[in-house]
C-alpha positions as CSV (number, residue, x, y, z in Angstrom):
1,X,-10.5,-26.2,10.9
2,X,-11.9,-28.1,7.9
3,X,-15.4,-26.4,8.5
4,X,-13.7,-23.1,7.6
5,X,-12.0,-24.4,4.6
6,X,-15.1,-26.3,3.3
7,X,-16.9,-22.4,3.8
8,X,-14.3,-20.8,1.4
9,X,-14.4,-23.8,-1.2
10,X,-18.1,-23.0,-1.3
11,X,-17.9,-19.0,-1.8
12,X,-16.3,-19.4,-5.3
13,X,-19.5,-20.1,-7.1
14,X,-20.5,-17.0,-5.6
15,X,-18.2,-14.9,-7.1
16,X,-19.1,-15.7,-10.8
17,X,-23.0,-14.8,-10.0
18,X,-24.2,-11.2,-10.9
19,X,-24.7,-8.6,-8.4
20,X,-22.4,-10.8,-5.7
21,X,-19.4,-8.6,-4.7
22,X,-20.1,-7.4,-1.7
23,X,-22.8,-10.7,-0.7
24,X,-19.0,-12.6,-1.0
25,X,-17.4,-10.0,1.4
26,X,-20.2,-9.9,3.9
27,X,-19.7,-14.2,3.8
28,X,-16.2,-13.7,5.1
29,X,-17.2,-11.1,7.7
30,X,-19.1,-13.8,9.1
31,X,-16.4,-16.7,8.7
32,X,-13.9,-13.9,10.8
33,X,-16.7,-14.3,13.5
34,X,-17.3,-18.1,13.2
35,X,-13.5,-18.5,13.4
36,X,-13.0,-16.3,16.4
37,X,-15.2,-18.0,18.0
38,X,-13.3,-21.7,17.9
39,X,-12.3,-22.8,21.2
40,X,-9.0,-22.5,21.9
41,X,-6.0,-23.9,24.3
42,X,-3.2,-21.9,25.1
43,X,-0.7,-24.7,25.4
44,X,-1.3,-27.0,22.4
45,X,-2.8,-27.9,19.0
46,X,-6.3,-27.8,18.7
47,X,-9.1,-27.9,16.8
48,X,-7.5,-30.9,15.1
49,X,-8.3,-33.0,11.8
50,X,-7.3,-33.8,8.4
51,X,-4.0,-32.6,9.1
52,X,-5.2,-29.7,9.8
53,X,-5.2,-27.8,13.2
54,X,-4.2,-24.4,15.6
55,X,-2.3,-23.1,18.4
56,X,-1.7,-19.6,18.9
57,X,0.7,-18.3,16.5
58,X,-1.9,-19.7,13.8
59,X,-5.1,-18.1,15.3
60,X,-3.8,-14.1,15.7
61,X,-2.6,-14.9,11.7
62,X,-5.5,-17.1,10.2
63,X,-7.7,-14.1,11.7
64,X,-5.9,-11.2,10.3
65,X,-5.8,-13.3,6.9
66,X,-9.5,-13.1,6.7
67,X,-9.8,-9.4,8.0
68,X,-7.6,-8.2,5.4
69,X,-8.9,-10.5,2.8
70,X,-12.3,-9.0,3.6
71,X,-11.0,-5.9,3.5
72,X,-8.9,-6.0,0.2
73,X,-12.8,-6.5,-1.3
74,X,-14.0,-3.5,0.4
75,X,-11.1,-0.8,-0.9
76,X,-11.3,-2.3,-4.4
77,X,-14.7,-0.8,-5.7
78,X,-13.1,1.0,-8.5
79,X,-13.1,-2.8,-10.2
80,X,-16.7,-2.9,-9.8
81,X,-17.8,0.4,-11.1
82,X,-15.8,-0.3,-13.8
83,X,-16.5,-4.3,-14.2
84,X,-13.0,-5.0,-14.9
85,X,-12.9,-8.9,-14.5
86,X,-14.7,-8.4,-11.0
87,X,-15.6,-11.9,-10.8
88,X,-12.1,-13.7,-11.3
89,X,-11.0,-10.8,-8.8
90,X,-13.3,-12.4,-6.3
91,X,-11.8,-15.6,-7.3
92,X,-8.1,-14.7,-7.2
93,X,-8.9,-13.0,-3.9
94,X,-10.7,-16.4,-2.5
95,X,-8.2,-18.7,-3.7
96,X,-5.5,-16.5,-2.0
97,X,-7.6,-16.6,1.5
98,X,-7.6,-20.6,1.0
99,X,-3.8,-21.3,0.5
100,X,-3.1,-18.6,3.6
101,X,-5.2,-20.3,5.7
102,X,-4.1,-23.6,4.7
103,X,-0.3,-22.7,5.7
104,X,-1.3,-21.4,8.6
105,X,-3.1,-24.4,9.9
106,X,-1.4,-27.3,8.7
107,X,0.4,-29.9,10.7
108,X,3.0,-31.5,8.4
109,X,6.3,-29.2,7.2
110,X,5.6,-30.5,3.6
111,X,2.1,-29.6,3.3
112,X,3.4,-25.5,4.7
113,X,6.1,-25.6,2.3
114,X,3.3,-26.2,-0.7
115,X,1.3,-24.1,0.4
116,X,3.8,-21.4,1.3
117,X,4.4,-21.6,-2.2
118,X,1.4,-22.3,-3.2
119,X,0.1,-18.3,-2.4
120,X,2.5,-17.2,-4.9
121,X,0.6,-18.0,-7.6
122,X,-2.4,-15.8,-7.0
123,X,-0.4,-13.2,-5.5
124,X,1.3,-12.9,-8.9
125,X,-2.2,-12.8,-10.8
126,X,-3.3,-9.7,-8.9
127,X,-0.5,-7.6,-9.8
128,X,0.0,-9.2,-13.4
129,X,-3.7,-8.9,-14.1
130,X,-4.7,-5.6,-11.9
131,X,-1.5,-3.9,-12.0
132,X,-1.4,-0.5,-12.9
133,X,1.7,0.4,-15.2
134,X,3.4,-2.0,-17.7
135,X,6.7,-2.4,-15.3
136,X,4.4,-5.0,-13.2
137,X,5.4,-8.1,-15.6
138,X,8.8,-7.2,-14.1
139,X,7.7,-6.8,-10.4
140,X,6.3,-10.1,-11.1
141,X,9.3,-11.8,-11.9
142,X,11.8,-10.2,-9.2
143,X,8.9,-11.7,-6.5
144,X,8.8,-15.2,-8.6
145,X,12.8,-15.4,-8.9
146,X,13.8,-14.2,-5.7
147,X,11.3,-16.5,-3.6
148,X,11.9,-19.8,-5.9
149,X,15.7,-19.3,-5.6
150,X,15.4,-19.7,-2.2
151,X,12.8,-22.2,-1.8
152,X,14.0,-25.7,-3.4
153,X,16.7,-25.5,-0.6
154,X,14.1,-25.6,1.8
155,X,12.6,-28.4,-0.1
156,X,15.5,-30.6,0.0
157,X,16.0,-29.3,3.5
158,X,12.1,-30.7,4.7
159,X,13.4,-34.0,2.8
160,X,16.7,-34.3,4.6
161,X,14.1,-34.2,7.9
162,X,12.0,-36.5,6.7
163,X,14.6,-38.9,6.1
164,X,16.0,-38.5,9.3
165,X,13.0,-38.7,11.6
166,X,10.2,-40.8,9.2
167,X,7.8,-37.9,9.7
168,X,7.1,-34.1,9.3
169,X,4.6,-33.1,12.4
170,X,5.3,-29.7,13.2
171,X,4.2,-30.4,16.8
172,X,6.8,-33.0,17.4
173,X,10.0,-31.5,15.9
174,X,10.4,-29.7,19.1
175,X,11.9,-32.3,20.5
176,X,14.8,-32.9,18.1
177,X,17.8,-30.4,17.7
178,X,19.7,-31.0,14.1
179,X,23.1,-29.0,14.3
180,X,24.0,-29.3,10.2
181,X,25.0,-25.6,9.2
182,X,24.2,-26.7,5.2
183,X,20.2,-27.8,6.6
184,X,20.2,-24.7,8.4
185,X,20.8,-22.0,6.1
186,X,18.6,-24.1,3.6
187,X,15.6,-24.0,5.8
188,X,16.0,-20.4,6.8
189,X,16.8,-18.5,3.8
190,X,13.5,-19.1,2.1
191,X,11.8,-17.3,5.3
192,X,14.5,-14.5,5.3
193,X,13.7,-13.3,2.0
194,X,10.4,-13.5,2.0
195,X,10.6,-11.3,5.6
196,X,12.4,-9.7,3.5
197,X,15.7,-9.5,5.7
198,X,18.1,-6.5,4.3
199,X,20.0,-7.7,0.8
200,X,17.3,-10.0,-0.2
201,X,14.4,-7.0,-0.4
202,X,14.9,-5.7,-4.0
203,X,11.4,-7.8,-4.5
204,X,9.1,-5.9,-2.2
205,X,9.3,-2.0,-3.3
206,X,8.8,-3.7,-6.4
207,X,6.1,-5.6,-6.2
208,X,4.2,-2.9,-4.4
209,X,4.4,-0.1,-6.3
210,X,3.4,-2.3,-9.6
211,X,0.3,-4.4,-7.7
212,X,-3.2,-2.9,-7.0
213,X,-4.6,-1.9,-3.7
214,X,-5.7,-5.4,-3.1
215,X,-2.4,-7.3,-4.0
216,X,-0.5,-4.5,-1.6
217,X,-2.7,-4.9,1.1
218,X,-2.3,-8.8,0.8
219,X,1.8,-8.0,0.7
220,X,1.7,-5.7,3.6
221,X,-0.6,-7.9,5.8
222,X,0.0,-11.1,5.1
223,X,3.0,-12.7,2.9
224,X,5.8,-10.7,4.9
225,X,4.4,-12.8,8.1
226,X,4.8,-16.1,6.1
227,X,8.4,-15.4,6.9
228,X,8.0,-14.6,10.5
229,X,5.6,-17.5,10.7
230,X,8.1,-20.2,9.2
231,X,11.3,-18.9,11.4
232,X,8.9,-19.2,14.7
233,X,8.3,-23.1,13.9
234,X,11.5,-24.1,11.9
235,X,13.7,-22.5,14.7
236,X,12.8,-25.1,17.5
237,X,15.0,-27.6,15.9
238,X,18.2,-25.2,14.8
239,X,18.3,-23.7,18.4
240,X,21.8,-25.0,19.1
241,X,23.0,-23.8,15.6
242,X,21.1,-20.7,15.6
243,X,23.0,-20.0,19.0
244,X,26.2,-19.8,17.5
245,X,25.0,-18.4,13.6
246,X,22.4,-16.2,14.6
247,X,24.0,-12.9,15.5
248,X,25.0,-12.4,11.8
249,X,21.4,-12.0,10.7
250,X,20.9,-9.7,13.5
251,X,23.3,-7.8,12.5
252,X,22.4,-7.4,9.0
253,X,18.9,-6.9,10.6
254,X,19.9,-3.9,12.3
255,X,22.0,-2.1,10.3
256,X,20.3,-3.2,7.5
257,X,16.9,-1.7,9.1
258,X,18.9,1.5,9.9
259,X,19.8,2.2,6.1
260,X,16.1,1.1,4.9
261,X,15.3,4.0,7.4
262,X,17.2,6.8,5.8
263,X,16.5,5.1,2.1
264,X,12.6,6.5,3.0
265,X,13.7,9.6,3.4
266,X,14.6,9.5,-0.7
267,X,11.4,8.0,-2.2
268,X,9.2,10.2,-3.7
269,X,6.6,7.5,-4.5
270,X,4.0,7.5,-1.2
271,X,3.7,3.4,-2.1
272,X,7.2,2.8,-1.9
273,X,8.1,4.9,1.0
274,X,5.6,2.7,2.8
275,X,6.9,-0.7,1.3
276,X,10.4,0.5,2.7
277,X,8.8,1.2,6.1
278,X,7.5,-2.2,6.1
279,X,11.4,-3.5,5.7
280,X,12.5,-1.7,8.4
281,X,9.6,-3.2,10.5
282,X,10.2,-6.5,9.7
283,X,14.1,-6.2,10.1
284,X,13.1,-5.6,13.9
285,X,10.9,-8.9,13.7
286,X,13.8,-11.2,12.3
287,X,16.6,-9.6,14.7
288,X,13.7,-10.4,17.9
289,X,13.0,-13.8,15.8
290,X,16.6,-15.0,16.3
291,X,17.5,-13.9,19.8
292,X,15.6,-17.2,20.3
293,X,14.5,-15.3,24.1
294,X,11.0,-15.5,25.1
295,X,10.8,-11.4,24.7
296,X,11.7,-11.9,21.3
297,X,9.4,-14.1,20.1
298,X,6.4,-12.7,21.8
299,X,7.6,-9.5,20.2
300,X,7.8,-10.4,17.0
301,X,4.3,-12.0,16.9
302,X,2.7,-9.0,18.0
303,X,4.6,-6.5,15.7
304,X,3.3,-8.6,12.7
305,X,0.0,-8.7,13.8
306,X,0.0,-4.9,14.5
307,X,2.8,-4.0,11.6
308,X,-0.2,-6.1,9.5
309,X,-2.9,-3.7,9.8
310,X,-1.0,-0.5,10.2
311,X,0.9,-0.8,7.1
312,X,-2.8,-2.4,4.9
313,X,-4.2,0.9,6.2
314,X,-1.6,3.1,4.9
315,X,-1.4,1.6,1.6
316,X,-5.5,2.4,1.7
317,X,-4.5,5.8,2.5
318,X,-2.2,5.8,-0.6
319,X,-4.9,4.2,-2.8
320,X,-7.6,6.4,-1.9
321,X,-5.0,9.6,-2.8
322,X,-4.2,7.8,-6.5
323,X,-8.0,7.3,-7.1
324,X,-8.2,11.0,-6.9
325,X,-4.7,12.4,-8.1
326,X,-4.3,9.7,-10.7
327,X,-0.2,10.0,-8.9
328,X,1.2,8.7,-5.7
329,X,4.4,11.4,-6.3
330,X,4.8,13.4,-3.4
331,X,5.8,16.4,-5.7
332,X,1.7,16.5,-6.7
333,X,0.0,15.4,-3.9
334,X,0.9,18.0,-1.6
335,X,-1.9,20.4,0.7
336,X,-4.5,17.6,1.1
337,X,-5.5,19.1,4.4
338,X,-7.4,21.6,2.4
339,X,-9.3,19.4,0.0
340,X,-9.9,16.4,2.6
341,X,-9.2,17.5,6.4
342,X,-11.4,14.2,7.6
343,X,-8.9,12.2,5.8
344,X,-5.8,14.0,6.8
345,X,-6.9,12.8,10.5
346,X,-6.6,8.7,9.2
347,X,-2.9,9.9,7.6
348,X,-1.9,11.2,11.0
349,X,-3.9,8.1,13.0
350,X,-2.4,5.8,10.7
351,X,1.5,7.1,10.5
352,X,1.6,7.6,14.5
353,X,1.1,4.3,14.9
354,X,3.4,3.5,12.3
355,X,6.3,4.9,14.3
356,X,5.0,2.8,17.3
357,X,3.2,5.4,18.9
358,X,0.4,4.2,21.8
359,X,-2.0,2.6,22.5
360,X,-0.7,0.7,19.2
361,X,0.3,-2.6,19.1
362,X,3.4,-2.0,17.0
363,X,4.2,-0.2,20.8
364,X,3.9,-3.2,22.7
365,X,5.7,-5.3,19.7
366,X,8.4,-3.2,20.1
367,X,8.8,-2.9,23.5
368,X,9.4,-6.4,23.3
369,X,11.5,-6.5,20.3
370,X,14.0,-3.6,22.1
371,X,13.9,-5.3,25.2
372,X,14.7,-8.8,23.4
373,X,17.0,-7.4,21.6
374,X,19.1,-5.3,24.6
375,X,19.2,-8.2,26.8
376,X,21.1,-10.4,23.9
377,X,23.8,-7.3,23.0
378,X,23.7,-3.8,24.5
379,X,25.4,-2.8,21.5
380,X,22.2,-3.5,19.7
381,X,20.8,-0.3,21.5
382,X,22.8,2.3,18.9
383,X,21.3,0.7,16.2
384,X,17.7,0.8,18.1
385,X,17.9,4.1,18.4
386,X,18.9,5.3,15.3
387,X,15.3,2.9,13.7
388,X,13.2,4.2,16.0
389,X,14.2,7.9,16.0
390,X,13.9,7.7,12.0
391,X,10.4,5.6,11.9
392,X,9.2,8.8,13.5
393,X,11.5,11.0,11.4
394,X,10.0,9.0,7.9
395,X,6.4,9.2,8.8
396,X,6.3,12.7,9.9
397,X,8.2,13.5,6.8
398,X,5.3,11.5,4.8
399,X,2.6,13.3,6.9
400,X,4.0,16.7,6.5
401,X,5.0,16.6,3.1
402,X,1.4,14.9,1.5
403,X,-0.8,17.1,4.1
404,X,0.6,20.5,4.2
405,X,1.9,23.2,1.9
406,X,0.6,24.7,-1.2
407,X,-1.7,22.4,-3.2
408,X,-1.2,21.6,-7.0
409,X,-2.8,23.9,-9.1
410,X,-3.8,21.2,-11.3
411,X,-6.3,19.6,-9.2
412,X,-9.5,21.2,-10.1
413,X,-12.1,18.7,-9.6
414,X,-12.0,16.8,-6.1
415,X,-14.2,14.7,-3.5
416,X,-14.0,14.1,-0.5
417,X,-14.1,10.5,1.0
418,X,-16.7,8.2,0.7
419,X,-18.1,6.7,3.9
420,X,-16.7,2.8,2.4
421,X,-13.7,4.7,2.4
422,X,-13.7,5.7,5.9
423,X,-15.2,2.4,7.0
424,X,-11.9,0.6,6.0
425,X,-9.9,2.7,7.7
426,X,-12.2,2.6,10.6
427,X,-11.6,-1.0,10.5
428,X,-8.0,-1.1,10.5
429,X,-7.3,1.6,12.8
430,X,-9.6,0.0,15.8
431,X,-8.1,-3.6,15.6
432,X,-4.6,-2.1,15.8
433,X,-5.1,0.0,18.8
434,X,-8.4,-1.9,20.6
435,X,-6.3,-4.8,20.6
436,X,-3.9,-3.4,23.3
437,X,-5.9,-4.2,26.0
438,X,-6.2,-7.4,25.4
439,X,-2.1,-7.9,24.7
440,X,-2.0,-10.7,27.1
441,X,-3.6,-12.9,25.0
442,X,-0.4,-12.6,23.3
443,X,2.0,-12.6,25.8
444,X,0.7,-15.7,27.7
445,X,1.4,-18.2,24.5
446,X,4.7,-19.8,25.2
């Protein structure tokens, strides 16, 4: 695991060189494909030193960190034509990749919790320092103030363990069960708002419409599954707690999901009615999440990965509109089928398998996630329904609304995409839907 981290450290001289952008991006390709190639047990930990090491869960995630991170260089060219702080970008971007991969593979509760935190601080650079209007200092601060509130609980909370137990391995909590309700809603409210469960999402619409390409893509992919992530390792010591506390988050989950739904419906910014989308998706996650059943946890790991890569490509979609349109209203980018029908084929690609449509993974996720979710309460299924019916309804609206009618007569100058362009959506579309025949991988993990 350290070889991988020692690759990264090394990069960042390269991003301060002339004439390095994409030599930096190309590097990572190649560390995706050195670190797919790790061996790997099913059961345990492996790959193990310096506190560092990987099972699983950490694998599917470390990977998509460095996809997307790989990515994020490759949809934000307008920086380098324009050599606006290119280099530092690199840098942000890099040091972003280190403290994702760091949480993901550490062994001790105290190192996750600094690094969990940790990621802020570059997160918050690229949509301070790349944002695009002058409400991102205020984006910046709802995602600063909502996740900090939350997160000296979960401090004190890691203390209160270590006090307890005399030490903080991740891999041999699971065989303690603590039962204090103050430790667990300290320890699990820093994860549900950084999902972001319903109540606690003011941040992410937010901090997505202000950030750049790069810092949503990072959002989307990536820090939303930091949550997921935490609640799948913290919650095998709360299990007899979370048996009796647990159905209230559901709850909120569900309905909350349901009213997230119809709130898309009422955006007429593309970014935000995505960043919505991405709520409702993860309200599913957090309600399969705390079922504690093995469909639900299964689920939920595969609807991040797939949610991950859908929702990075759709904020590319949204990007790759703005760079043209110079909006993201839906009021002025209307008839796009006429100017760019290649592209209108990655908007419907991309928002079919946004409302789970096959061979997606967000299909299989949710297969899991409705069956997890049935078996705990068939009351649930109302409140199933209704998500699932509007998912579709919301991404047909977006698809209809951006791709057909009358176009704005303002748009008189207008290219079609570039082939990098097509490339990154090429290489979010395939992972998402290749990956389904190889599901088991995921499945098999428990």
């Amino acid at each position: 695991m350290l070889k991988i981290f020692m690759m990264m450290l090394f990069m960042i001289p390269l991003c301060f060189m002339k004439k390095m952008f994409w030599l930096v991006q190309m590097i990572m390709m190649l560390m995706f494909f050195m670190f797919m190639n790790l061996t790997l047990t099913i059961m345990n930990f492996s790959n193990l030193g310096y506190m560092l090491g990987c099972d699983v869960i950490s694998y599917g995630l470390i990977l998509l960190t460095i996809w997307i991170s790989f990515l994020m260089i490759m949809s934000s060219e307008s920086l380098l034509k324009t050599d606006f702080y290119s280099g530092f970008f690199l840098f942000n971007i890099i040091m972003l990749m280190m403290m994702l991969y760091l949480t993901f593979s550490v062994t001790s509760l105290f190192m996750f919790y600094l690094f969990f935190e940790g990621s802020l601080i570059p997160t918050l650079m690229l949509i301070i320092g790349w944002g695009y209007q002058p409400e991102r200092i205020q984006a910046g601060s709802y995602l600063l103030f909502y996740t900090l509130f939350v997160s000296l609980p979960l401090l004190l909370g890691i203390f209160y363990i270590y006090n307890k137990l005399n030490y903080l391995t991740i891999y041999f909590l699971k065989f303690y069960d603590f039962s204090s309700y103050l430790l667990y809603l300290s320890m699990i409210m820093a994860f549900l708002v950084k999902m972001p469960m319903y109540f606690v999402h003011l941040w992410l619409p937010k901090a997505h419409v202000e950030a750049p390409i790069s810092g949503s893509m990072i959002l989307a992919a990536i820090m939303l599954k930091l949550g997921g992530y935490g609640l799948l390792r913290i919650l095998v010591i709360l299990q007899s707690i979370n048996m009796k506390m647990g159905f209230i988050w559901i709850i909120i989950s569900l309905i909350g999901g349901f009213y997230i739904s119809l709130k898309c419906f009422c955006q007429v910014d593309m970014k935000s009615l995505i960043a919505y989308s991405s709520v409702a998706h993860m309200s599913m996650v957090i309600g399969g999440i705390m079922t504690l059943n093995y469909w639900g946890f299964l689920g939920s790991y595969i609807l991040m990965i797939g949610h991950g890569l859908c929702s990075s490509g759709m904020f590319c979609l949204s990007n790759i509109m703005y760079e043209r349109m110079n909006s993201r209203s839906l009021f002025l980018n209307k008839g796009l089928m006429n100017f760019m029908p290649s592209m209108s084929l990655w908007w419907f690609l991309f928002l079919s398998s946004n409302m789970a449509a096959p061979p997606s993974l967000n299909l299989m996720g949710e297969i899991s996630l409705i069956n997890s979710l049935v078996s705990w309460s068939w009351l649930s299924m109302l409140m199933l329904m209704l998500i699932s019916f509007f998912s579709a309804g919301y991404s047909l609206y977006l698809y209809s609304i951006t791709q057909h009618g009358k176009f704005d007569l303002g748009v008189y100058s207008f290219y079609s995409g570039v082939s990098r362009e097509y490339l990154t959506l090429m290489l979010h579309w395939l992972p998402l839907n290749i990956m389904i025949l190889k599901v088991d991988y995921s499945m098999i993990w428990f």
